[in-house]
DRENLOLO-997902 format. One record per residue (C-alpha): residue in three letters; chain; z, x, y. Coordinates in pm, whole numbers, plus 50000, padded with zeros to 5 digits. Layout:
+------+------+-------+-------+-------+
: code : unit :     Z :     X :     Y :
+------+------+-------+-------+-------+
:  ALA :    A :     Z :     X :     Y :
...
+------+------+-------+-------+-------+
//
This chain:
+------+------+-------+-------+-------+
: code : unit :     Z :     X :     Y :
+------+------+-------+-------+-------+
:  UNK :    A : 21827 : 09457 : 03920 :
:  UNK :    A : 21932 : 09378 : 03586 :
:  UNK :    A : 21970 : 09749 : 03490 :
:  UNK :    A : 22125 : 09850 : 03800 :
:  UNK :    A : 22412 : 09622 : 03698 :
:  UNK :    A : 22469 : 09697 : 03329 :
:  UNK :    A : 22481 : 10054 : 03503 :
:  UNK :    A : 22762 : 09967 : 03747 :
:  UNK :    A : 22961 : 09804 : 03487 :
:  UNK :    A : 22920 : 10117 : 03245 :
:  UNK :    A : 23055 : 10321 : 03489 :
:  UNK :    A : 23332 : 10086 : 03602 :
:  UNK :    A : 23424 : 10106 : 03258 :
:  UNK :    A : 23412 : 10524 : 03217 :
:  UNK :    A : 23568 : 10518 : 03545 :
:  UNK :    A : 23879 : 10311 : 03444 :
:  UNK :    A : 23928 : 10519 : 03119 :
:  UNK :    A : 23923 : 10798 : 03266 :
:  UNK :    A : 24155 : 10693 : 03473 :
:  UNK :    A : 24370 : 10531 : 03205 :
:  UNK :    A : 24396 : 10856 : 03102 :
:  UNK :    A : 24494 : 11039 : 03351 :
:  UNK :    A : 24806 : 10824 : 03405 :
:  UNK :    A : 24943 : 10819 : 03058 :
:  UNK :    A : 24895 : 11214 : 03093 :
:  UNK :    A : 25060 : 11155 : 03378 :
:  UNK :    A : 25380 : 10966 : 03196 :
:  UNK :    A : 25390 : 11169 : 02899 :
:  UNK :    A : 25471 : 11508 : 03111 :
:  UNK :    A : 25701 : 11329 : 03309 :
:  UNK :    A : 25869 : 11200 : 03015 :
:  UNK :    A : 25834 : 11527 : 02799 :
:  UNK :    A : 25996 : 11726 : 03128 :
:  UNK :    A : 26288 : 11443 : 03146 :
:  UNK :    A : 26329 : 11522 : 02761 :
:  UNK :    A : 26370 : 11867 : 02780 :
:  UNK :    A : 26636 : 11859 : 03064 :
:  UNK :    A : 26816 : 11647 : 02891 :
:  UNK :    A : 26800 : 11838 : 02552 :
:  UNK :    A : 26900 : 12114 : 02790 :
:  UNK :    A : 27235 : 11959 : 02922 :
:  UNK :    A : 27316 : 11856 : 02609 :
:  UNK :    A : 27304 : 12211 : 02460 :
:  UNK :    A : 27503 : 12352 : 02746 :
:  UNK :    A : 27797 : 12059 : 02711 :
:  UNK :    A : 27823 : 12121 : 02376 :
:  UNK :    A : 27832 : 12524 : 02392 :
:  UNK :    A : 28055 : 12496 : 02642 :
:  UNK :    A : 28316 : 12273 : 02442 :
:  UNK :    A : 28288 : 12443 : 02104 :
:  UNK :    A : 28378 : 12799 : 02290 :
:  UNK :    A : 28650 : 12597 : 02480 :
:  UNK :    A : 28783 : 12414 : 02157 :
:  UNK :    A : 28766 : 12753 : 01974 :
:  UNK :    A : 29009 : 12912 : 02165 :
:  UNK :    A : 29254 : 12626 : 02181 :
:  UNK :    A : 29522 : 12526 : 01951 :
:  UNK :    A : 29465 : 12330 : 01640 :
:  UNK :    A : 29718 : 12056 : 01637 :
:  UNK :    A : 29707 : 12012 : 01992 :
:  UNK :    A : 29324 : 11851 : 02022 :
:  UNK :    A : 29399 : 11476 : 02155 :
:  UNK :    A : 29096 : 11236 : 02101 :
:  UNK :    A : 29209 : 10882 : 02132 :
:  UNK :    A : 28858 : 10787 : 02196 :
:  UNK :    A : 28502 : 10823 : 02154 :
:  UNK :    A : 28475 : 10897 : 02506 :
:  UNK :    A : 28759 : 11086 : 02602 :
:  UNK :    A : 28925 : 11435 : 02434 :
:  UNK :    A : 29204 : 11660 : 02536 :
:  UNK :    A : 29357 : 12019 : 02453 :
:  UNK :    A : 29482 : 12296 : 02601 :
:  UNK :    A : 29377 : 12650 : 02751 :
:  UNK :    A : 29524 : 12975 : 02744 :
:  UNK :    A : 29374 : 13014 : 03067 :
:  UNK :    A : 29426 : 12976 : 03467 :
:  UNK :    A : 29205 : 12701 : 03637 :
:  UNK :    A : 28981 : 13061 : 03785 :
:  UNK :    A : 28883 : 13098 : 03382 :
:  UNK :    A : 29115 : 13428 : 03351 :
:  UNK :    A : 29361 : 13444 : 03050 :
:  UNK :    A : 29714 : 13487 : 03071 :
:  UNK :    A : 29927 : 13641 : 02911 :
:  UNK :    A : 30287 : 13672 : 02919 :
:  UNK :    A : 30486 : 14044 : 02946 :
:  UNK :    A : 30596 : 13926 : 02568 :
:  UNK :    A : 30256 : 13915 : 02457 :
:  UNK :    A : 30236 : 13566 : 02420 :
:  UNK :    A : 29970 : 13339 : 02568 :
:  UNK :    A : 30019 : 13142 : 02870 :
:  UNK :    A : 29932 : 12815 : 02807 :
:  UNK :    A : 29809 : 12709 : 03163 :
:  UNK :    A : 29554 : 12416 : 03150 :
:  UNK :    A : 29464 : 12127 : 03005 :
:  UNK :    A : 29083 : 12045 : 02985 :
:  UNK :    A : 28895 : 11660 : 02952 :
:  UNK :    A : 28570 : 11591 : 02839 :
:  UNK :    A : 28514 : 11222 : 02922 :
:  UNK :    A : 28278 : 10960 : 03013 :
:  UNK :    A : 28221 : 10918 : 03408 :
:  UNK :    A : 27972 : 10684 : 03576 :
:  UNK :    A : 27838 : 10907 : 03868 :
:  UNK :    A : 27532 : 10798 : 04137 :
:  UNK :    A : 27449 : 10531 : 03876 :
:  UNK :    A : 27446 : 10690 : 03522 :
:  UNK :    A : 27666 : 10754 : 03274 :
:  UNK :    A : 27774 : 11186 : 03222 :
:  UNK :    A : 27987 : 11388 : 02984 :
:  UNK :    A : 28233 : 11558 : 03258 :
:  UNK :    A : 28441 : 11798 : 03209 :
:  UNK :    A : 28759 : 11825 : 03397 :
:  UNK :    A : 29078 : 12106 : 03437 :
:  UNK :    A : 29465 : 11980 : 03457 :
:  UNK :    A : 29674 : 12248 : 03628 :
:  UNK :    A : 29997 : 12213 : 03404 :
:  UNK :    A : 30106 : 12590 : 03443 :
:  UNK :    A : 30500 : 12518 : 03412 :
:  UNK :    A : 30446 : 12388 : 03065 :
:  UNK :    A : 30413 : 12752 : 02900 :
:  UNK :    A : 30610 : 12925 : 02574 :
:  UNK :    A : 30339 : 12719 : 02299 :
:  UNK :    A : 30017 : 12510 : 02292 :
:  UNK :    A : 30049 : 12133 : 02515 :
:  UNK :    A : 30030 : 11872 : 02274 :
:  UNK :    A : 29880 : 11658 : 02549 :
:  UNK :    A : 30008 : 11354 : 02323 :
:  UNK :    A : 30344 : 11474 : 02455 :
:  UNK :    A : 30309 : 11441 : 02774 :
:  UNK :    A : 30447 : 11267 : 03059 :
:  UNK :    A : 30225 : 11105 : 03221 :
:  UNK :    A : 30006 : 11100 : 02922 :
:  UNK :    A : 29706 : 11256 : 03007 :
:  UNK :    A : 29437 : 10995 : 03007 :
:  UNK :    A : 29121 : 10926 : 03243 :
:  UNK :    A : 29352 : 10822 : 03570 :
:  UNK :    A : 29568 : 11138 : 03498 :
:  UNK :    A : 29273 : 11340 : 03508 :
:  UNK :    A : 29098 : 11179 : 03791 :
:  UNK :    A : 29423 : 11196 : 04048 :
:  UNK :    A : 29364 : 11592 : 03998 :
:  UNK :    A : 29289 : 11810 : 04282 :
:  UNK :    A : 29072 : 12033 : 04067 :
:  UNK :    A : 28676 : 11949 : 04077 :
:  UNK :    A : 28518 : 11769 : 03839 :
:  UNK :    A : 28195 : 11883 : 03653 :
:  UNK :    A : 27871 : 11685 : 03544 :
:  UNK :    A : 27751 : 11810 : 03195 :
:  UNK :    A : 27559 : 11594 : 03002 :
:  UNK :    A : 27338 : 11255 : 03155 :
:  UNK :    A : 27297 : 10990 : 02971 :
:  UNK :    A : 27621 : 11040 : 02770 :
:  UNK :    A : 27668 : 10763 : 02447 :
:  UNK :    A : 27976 : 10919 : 02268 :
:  UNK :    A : 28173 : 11228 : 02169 :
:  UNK :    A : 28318 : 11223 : 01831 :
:  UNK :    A : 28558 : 11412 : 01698 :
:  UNK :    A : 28661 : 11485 : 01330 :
:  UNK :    A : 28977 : 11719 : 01257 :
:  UNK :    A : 28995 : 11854 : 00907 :
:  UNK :    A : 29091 : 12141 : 00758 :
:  UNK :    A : 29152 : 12390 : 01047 :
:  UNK :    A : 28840 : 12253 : 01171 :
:  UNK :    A : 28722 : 12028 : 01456 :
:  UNK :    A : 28374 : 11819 : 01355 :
:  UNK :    A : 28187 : 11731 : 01709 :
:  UNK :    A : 27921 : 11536 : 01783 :
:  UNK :    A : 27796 : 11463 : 02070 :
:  UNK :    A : 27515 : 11173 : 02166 :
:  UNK :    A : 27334 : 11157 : 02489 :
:  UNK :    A : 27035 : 10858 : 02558 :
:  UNK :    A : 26742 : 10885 : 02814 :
:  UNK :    A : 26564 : 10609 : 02921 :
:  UNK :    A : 26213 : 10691 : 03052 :
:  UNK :    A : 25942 : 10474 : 03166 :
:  UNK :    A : 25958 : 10190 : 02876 :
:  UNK :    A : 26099 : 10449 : 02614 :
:  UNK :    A : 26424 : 10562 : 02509 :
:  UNK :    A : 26476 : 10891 : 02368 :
:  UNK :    A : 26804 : 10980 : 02194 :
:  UNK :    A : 26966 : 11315 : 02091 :
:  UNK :    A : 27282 : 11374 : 01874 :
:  UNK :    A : 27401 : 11762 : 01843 :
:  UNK :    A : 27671 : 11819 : 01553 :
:  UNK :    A : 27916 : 12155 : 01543 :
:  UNK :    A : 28233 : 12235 : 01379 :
:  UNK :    A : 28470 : 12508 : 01565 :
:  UNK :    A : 28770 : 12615 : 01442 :
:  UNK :    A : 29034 : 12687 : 01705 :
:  UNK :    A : 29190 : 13007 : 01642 :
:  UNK :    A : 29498 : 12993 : 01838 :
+------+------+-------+-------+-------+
//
């Protein structure tokens, strides 16, 4: 009787470590799938904003925040550029990349301004009236688009010709928090 218990408990034991087992497995995918998603977005914001920035206009990249950066587009809100019968470059948008809390988590978005009568140079969008800020942006007709989850900050470090970015996102999974930071440098070249 003795035997059959010490039995029972042995296997009550292999039983529960195996199990154990099974459900940090369990976590750890979850968690590594949640990581690469986010490691994912994260590339795809910032690839889209360095081949955005490079195309735009040196002096006229606006970041009054961490959160929040400005500049202008050569191009129509359909992603076509345009140029004028002179030659020169239509300067027809103004892009965002801000922080937005959407369904209950903070995103890099990244929203177009229509500003198509503003058009012989570059927008300094520090010239503007209204300035273009975060209410500007949002009382815009054109759609908004989600990035980046789990957005912390956008820096941005003009020097020399040169735009320094870095971009921080933050995922919390389970009881862990994993953190990326991507760095890049563009030079605009309009």
């Amino acid at each position: 009787m003795v035997e059959l218990l010490v039995c029972s408990a042995i296997m009550a034991l292999l039983f529960a470590s195996t199990l154990m087992a099974l459900v940090a497995g369990k976590e750890r995918a979850a968690r590594s799938s949640a990581q690469i998603e986010m490691e994912e977005e994260a590339i795809k914001a910032m690839s889209l904003l360095s081949e955005e920035l490079s195309e735009s206009n040196f002096g006229c990249v606006w970041a009054p925040s961490d959160q929040f950066l400005v500049f202008p587009l050569p191009r129509t809100l359909s992603g076509a550029y345009t140029v004028e019968p002179t030659g020169e470059l239509r300067w027809s948008i103004l892009v965002s990349y801000r922080r937005a809390t959407r369904y209950g988590r903070d995103y890099l978005i990244r929203q177009p301004a229509d500003v198509a009568d503003k058009v012989d140079a570059p927008i300094d969008p520090q010239l503007m009236t209204p300035v273009p800020d975060a209410a500007f942006f949002s009382s815009q007709p054109t759609p908004e688009r989600l990035l980046a989850r789990g957005f912390q900050r956008l820096a941005v470090t003009p020097a020399d010709g040169s735009v320094g970015l870095e971009l921080e996102v933050e995922l919390v999974s389970g009881q862990r928090t994993i953190g990326l930071e991507l760095r890049s440098a563009v030079w605009p070249r309009n």
